[in-house]
N, C-alpha and C positions, 0 to 999 in steps of 0.2 A: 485571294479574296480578302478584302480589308472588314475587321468587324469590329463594333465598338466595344464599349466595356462590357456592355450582357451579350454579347456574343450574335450581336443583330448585324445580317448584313449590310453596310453602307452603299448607298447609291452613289457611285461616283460624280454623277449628272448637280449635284445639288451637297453631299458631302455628311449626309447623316441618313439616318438609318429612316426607313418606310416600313410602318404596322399596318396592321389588320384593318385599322380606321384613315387613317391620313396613308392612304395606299399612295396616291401620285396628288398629280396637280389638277384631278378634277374636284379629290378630296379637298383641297385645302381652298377653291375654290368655292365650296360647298361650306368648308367652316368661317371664310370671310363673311359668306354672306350671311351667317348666323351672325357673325359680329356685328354685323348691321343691325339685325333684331335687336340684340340685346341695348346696341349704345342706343337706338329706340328707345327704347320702352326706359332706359337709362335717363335721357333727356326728358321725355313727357314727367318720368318721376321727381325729377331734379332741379331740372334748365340744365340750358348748353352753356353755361357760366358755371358747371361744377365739374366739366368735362378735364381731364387731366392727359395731357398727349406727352405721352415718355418717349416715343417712340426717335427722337430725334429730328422730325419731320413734320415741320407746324403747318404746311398744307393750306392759309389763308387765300385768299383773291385779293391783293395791293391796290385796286385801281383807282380812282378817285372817278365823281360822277361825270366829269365831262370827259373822261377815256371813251366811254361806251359809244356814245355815238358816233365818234370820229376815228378815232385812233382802233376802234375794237370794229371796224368796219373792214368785212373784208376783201373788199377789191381794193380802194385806196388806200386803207390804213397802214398795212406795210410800208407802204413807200412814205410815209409819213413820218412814222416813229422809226424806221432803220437806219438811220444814222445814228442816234440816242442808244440805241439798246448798244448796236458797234462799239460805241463809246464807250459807254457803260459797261461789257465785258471786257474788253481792253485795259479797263483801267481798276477793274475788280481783280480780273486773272493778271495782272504787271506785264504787260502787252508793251511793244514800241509806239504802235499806231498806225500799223500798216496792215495788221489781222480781219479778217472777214471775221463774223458771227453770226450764229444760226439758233432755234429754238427747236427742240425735238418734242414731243408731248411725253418722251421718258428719258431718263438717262438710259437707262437701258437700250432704248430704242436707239439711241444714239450710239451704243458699244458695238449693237449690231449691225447698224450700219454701217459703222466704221469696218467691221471685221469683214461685210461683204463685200463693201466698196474696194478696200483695200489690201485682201488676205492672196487674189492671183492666184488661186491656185496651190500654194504652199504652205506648207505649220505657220501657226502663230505662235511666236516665242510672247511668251508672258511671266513679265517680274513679279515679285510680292514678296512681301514677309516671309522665311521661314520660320513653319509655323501655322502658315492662312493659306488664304487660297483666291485665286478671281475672284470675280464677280460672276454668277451663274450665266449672266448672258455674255461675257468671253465663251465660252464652251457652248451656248446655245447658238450663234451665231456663226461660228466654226462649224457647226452642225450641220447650219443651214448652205453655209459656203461648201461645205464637202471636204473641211479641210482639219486637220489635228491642233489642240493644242499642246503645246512644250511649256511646262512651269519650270520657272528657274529661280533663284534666289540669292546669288551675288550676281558680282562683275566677273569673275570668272567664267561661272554658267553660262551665265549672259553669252558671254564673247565664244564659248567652245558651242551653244545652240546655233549663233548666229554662223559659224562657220559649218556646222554639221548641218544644219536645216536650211539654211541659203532665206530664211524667210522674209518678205515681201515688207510685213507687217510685225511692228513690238509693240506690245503694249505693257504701260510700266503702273503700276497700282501703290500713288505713295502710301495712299490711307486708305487701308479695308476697313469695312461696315463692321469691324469689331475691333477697328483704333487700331490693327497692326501697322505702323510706320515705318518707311524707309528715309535713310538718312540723308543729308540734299546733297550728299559728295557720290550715295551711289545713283541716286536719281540723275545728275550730270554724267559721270560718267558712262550709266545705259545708254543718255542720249547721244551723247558723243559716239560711242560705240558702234550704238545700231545706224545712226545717221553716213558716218564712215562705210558701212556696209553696203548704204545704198535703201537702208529702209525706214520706211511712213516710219515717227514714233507716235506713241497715242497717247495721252498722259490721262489716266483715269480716276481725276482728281473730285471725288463727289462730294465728300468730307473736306479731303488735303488741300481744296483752294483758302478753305479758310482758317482751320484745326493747326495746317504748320505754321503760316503766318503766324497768326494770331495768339494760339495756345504755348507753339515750340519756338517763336521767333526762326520759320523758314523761310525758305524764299517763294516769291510769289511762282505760279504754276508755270507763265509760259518763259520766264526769267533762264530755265532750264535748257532752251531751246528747241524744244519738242516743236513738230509741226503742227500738233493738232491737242486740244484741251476738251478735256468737259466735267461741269462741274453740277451739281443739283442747285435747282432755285429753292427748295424746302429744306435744306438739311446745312446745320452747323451756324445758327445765326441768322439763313436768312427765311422767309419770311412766307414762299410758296407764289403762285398755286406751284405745284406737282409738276417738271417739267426739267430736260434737261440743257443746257447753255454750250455751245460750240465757240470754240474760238481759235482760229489759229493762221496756217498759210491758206490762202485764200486756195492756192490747188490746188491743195490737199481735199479744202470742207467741199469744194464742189461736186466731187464725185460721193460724196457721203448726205451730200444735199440732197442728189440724185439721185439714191436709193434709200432712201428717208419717203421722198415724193413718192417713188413707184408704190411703196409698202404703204404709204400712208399713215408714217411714223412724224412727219414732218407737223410741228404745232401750227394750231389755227392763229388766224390774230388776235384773237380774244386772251389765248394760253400766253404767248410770246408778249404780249405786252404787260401781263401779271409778271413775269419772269424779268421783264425791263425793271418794274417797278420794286419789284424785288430788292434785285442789283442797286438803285438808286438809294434804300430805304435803310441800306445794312451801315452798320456801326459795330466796331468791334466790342463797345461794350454791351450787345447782343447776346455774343459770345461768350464774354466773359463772366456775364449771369448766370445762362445756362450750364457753364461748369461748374459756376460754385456750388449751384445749388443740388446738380451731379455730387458735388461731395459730401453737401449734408445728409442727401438718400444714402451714399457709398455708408457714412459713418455711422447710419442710423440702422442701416442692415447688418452690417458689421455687430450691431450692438445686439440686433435681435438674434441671428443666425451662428455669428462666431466667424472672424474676420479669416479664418482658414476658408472658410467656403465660400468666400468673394473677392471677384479679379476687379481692382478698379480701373478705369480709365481715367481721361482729364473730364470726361463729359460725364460722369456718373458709373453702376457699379453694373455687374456681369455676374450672372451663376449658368458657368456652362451645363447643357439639357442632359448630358450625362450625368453633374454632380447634384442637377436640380431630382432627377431622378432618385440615384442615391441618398437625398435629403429626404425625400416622399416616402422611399423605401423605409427607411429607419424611424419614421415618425408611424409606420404603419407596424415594426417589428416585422416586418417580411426580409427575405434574399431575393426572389421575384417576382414579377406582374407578367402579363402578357400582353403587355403595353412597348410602346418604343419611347424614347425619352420624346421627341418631337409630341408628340400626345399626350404626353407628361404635361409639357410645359406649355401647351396649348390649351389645355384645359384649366390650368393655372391662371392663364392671362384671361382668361374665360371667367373666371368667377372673381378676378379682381375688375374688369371692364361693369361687370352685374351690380358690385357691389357699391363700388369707387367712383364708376366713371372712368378707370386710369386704361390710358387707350395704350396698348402694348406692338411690337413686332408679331405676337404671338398671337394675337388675331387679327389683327391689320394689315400681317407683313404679305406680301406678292407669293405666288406658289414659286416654290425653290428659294426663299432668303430664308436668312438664319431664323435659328430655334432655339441658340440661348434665350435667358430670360437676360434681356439686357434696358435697361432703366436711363433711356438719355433723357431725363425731360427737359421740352422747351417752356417758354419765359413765362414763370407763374403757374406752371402745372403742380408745381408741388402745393403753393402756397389756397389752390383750390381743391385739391385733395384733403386738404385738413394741416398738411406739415408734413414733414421728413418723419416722423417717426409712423403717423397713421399711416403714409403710405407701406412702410416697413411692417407694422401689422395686417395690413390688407394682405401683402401677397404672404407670409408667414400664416393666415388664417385661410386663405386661398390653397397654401401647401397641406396644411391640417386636410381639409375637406375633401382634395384629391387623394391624400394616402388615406382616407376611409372608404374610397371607392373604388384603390388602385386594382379590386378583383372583380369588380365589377365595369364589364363593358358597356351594357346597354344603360347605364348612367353618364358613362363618357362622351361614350356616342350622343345622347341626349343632349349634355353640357357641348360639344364640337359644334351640332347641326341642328340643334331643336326638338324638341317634345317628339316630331313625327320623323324621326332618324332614319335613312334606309339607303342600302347601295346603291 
């Protein structure tokens, strides 16, 4: 049984520990939609011009007026704009020209597709960081397939999985949802690898189509020669709506098309044309805004908290929910709460969303994503928050409030799900 630092069981499903309040994913379902309340009553008090989106995921609608009737139309519009969008992921993700492309209404929905489409009955071998882990819906869609998955973490792994589990499907994870990277000599060589074996690669490039390029000088996604890509239209520079982007052998995406269609994962015309324009609309110096100004949050947290208790990335800073915990704790003079860190740091993002506007993972994020408190903001979220440092006092004054509550539940609960709290 794996347990964290206070001794809380870990849900292996998701990768951290489940309390008394944030029990599963109906709870955290239930705390989203508090967070609606609040960034509510946030805007009526503010305007949506003081709204601050950390979250990594700027989530806008790209389309310009004469899309909607035509192009957002949908019987004909597909066939209108599919050549364009083709083009357009082809030549975002470093494609030849010969790749199909597809729009899912999640990336998510697109990992599970891929794992139904093409898992056959066998383990899913899945690369990543040592250190990190998939993405939740790897192992949600394995679920759903009926089949295992196998984490591995070199080219060694790699190669003894793929001979011990004979598996169908690989999927390779260059950049986790917490900036853990792989280097583009073992991204090639998995592919090569798994391909030799005989198997679908999948490249679960959500961040990494743009982050290695752009941030690490890596290679573009499908440059790798993975058969199949997918990247977020919201995350890393570009620009939203919410939705994820396929590209790759045209064999490959059909059978992943096709159980996209059955589930009803498959984006409407309306989604996939934001997702075009997206793709059309990005610039690296996007990018490279959103990092910098990740560093002036990193450096201005660092200044409040003490740079031992924050991991940075290229996109901005991290305090993992364990150490967010442990910070709460010590600002309370407590050893424990009968809280889980997830609730910790949910409550955190909870009264910096109340007071700020700053929209966080910690209440925005999907049931099952992470629970650090992790601060990517996109382009001008700081500079409407007040600056790097107010934001640095927001959640600093945010932790104060929770370590005066950390013994009290039906406060927490209040802060999670609203004034009228209940299981």
């Amino acid at each position: 049984m794996n347990t964290d630092f206070f001794g809380n069981e870990i849900d292996p499903a998701v990768g951290y520990a489940r309390g008394s309040l944030l029990r599963g994913s109906a709870d955290e379902v239930r705390r989203l939609a508090q967070a609606g309340r609040v960034a509510a009553a946030f805007v009526a008090r503010e305007g949506i011009d003081k709204i601050a989106i950390c979250t990594g995921n700027l989530r806008f609608y790209p389309v310009a007026a004469d899309d909607l009737p035509v192009l957002c139309e949908e019987w004909i519009g597909p066939g209108l704009f599919g050549e364009d969008l083709r083009q357009a992921a082809i030549a975002h993700l470093g494609g030849q020209g010969h790749e199909a492309a597809a729009v899912v209404n999640r990336t998510s929905a697109g990992i599970v597709a891929t794992v139904l489409a093409h898992a056959q009955g066998r383990s899913v071998l899945s690369l990543v960081q040592e250190g990190d882990r998939s993405h939740a819906s790897v192992g949600r869609g394995a679920g759903l397939a009926g089949v295992d998955v196998v984490e591995v973490h070199d080219l060694d792994a790699l190669k003894e999985g793929i001979a011990r589990e004979t598996p169908s499907l690989v999927v390779i994870t260059p950049v986790t949802s917490e900036l853990s990277m792989l280097a583009d000599d073992l991204i090639k060589g998995a592919v090569e690898a798994a391909k030799a074996a005989g198997c679908i690669t999948f490249l679960d490039d959500a961040y990494g189509a743009r982050y290695r390029p752009v941030l690490h000088g890596g290679g573009a996604s499908l440059s790798f020669g993975a058969d199949l890509v997918i990247t977020n239209a919201d995350k890393a520079g570009l620009s939203g709506p919410r939705a994820g982007i396929l590209c790759g052998d045209p064999a490959s995406l059909v059978p992943v098309q096709a159980k996209a269609s059955e589930l009803g994962m498959e984006a409407r015309a309306p989604v996939a044309v934001g997702a075009m324009r997206s793709l059309q609309g990005f610039t690296p110096e996007l990018l490279i805004q959103e990092a910098q100004d990740g560093q002036d949050l990193a450096e201005a947290l660092e200044m409040a908290l003490g740079a031992d208790r924050i991991t940075r990335s290229a996109l901005g800073p991290k305090i993992d929910e364990q150490d967010a915990m442990k910070i709460a704790l010590d600002m309370a003079g407590a050893e424990a709460a009968d809280l889980v860190p997830a609730e910790v740091t949910a409550a955190i993002g909870m009264l910096m969303l109340r007071e700020k506007g700053i929209v966080t993972v910690n209440t925005h994020g999907q049931p099952g994503g992470r629970v650090s408190i992790r601060l990517k903001p996109t382009a001008g979220a700081v500079a409407r928050a007040g600056g790097a440092k107010a934001v640095a006092d927001c959640l600093v004054s945010a932790m104060r409030e929770v370590a005066d509550h950390l013994q009290d539940q039906a406060w927490v609960a209040a802060t999670l799900f609203g004034e009228n709290a209940h299981g």
